[in-house]
LUMKE-156862 format. One line per field, with one value per residue (C-alpha): x, y negated, z negated; residue number from 0; residue in one letter. Coordinates in steps of 0.001 Angstrom, whole numbers, plus 500000, padded with zeros to 6 digits. Layout:
// residues N
x [X:...] $
y [Y:...] $
z [Z:...] $
k [NUM:...] $
r [A:...] $
***
This chain:
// residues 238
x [629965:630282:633608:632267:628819:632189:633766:630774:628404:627153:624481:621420:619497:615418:614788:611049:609416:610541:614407:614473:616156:617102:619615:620393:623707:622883:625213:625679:625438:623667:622936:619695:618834:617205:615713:617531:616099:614905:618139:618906:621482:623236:623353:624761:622870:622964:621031:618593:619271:622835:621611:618962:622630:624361:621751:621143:624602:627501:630298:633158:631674:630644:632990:636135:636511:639581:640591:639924:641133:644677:646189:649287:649759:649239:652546:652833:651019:654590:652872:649782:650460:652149:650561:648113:648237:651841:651998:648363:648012:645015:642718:639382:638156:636914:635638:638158:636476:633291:632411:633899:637095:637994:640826:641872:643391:646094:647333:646390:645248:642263:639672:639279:638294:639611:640948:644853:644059:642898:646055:647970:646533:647403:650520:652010:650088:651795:655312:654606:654263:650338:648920:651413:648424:646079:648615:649567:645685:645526:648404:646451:643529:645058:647169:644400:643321:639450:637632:633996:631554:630225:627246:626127:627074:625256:621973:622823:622854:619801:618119:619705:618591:614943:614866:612839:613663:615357:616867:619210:618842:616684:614077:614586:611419:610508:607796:606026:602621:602462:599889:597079:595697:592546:589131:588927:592728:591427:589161:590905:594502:594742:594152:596648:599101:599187:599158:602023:603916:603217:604012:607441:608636:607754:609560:612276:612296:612085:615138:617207:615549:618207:620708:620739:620078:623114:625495:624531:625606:628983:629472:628468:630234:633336:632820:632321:635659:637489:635330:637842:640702:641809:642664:643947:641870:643615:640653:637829:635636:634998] $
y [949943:948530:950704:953802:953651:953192:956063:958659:958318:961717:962260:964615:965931:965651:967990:967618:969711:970358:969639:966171:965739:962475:961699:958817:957555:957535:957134:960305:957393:954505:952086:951848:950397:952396:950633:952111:950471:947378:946777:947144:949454:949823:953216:955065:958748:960649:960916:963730:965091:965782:967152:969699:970236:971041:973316:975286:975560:977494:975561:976582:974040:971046:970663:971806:972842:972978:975047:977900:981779:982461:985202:985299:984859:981065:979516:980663:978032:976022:973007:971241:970006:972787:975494:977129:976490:976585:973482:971570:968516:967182:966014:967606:969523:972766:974286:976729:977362:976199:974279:971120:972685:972292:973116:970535:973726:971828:969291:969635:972493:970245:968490:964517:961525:958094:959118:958208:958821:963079:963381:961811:964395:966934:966307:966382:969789:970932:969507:971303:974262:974977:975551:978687:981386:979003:979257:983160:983872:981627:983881:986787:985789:983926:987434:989437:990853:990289:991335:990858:993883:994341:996411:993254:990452:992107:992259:988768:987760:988909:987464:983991:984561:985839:981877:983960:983120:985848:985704:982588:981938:979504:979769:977423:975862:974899:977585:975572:974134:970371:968684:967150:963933:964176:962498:959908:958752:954978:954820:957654:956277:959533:961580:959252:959524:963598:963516:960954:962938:966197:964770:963707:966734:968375:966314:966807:970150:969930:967707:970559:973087:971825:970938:974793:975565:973825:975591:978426:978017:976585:980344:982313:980828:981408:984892:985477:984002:986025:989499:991614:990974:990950:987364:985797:982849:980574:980952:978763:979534:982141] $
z [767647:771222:771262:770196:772858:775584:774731:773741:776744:778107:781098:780773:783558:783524:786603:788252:790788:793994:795493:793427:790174:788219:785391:783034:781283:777562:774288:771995:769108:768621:766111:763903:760382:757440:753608:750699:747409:749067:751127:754968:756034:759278:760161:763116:764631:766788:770158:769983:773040:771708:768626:770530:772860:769309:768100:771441:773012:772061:770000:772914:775038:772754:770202:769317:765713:763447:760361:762152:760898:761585:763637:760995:757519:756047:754433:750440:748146:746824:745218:745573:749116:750701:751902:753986:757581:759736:761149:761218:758415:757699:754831:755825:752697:752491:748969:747520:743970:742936:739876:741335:742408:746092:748318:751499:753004:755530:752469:749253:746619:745058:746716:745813:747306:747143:743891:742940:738997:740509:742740:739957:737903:740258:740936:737606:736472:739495:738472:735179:736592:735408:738882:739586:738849:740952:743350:743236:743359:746682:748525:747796:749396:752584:752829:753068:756706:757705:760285:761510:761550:765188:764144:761750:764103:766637:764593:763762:767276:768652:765651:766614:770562:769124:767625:764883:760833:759024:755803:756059:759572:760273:763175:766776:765961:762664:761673:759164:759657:759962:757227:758972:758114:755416:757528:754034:755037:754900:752033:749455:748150:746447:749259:751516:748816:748707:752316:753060:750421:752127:754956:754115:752610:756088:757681:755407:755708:759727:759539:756771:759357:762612:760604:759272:762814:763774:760815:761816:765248:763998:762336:764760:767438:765417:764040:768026:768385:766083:766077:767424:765822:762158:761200:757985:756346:754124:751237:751437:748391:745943] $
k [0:1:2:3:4:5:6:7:8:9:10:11:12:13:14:15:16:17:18:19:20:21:22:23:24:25:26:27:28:29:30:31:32:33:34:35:36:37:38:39:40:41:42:43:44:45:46:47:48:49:50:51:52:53:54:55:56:57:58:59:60:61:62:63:64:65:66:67:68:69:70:71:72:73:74:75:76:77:78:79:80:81:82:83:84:85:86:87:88:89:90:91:92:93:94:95:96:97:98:99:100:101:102:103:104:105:106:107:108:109:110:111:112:113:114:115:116:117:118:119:120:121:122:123:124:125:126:127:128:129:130:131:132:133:134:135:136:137:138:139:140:141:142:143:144:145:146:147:148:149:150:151:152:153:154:155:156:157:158:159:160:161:162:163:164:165:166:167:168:169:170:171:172:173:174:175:176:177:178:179:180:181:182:183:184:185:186:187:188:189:190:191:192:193:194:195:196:197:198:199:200:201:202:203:204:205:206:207:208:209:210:211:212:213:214:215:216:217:218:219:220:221:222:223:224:225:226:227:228:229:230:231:232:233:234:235:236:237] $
r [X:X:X:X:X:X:X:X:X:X:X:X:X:X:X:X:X:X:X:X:X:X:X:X:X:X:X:X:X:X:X:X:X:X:X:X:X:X:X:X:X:X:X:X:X:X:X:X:X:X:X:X:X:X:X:X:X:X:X:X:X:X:X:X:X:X:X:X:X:X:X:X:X:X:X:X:X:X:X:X:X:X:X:X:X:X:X:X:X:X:X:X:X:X:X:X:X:X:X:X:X:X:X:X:X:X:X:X:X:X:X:X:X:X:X:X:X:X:X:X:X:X:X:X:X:X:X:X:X:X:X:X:X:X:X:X:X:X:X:X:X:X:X:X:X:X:X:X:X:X:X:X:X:X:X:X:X:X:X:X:X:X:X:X:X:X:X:X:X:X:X:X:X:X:X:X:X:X:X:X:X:X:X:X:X:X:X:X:X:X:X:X:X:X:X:X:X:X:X:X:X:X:X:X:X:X:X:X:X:X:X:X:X:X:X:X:X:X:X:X:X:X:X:X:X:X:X:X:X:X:X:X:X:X:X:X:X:X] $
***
């Protein structure tokens, strides 16, 4: 933990009135505990002034994604493990088919984790030659030209600046009204029971609220990326 606090320190600015501003060295992570059934967990989060960074900021100049569309074709699908992108390897998985069915994209056909019995599996239906429609279905899709409608992703956009809730995109601030605490708190269990419960599924859905906030962002920043020009995706999901 020590390590990663080295390595992932970032500075943010508090500015005051007048000429004079101040700043402070904090970590991006630290290290907190959390009860799950009784027992204490270590946990690691993240600071929230990163995660208000994340949510506000375009992607370009916090993080640096991967898997991103292709300006050329993706390699044919020749067995489980080959195929998709040109050069990249890696095991981050995306979802190719759902039900349970999953692509890695840059290594392998199926999505599984910590599992030698699945790649076992996989391996010989691919030997066998059973995966060849999977496989013919997945170079139609990553050979197929996309391209990002302006018109939309500029209606899109000004709904994300307007920090307003739309449809799917979730609003800057969380919209919903917060429960407030019943005057017979103290001396009513059952009123301090459907208040703390309220209460936590607010805050639940505050939390699910930036964290949508923060996919959304993700996409965006990436349909910016690629919205004039007609990339190839290695498929991701049905």
């Amino acid at each position: 933990m020590s390590i990663l606090d080295s390595q992932s320190s970032f500075t943010t600015f508090t500015f005051t009135e007048g000429p004079f501003s101040s700043s402070e060295e904090q970590p991006a992570f630290f290290h907190s505990y959390e009860y799950l059934r009784g027992h204490k967990l270590g946990v690691i989060r993240l600071n929230p002034e990163v995660s208000e960074r994340m949510s506000r900021d375009g992607l370009r100049e916090t993080l640096h994604p991967r898997q991103l569309p292709m300006l050329v074709k993706p390699k044919p699908w020749l067995s489980y493990d080959q195929g998709g992108y040109l050069y990249s390897q890696s095991t981050s998985p995306h979802r190719l088919l759902r039900h349970r069915i999953y692509s890695f994209l840059l290594g392998s056909a199926m999505r599984f984790k910590d599992s030698q019995e699945q790649q076992s599996y996989l391996r010989h239906a691919s030997e066998q030659g059973n995966l060849e429609l999977v496989y013919a279905g997945l170079d139609v899709l990553g050979s197929t030209p996309w391209q990002v409608n302006r018109k939309v992703f500029d209606v899109v956009l000004n709904v994300w600046n307007s920090g307003e809730r739309m449809c799917k995109i979730p609003p800057a601030v969380y919209d919903l009204p917060e429960p407030q605490k019943p005057e017979n708190y103290e001396s009513d269990p059952k009123a301090r029971l459907v208040y703390l419960t309220r209460q936590k599924v607010w805050s639940e859905g505050k939390a699910n609220n930036h964290s949508d906030r923060c996919s959304v962002n993700y996409k965006i920043e990436i349909a910016r990326a690629v919205s004039y020009t007609s990339p190839f995706v290695p498929p991701t999901g049905c």
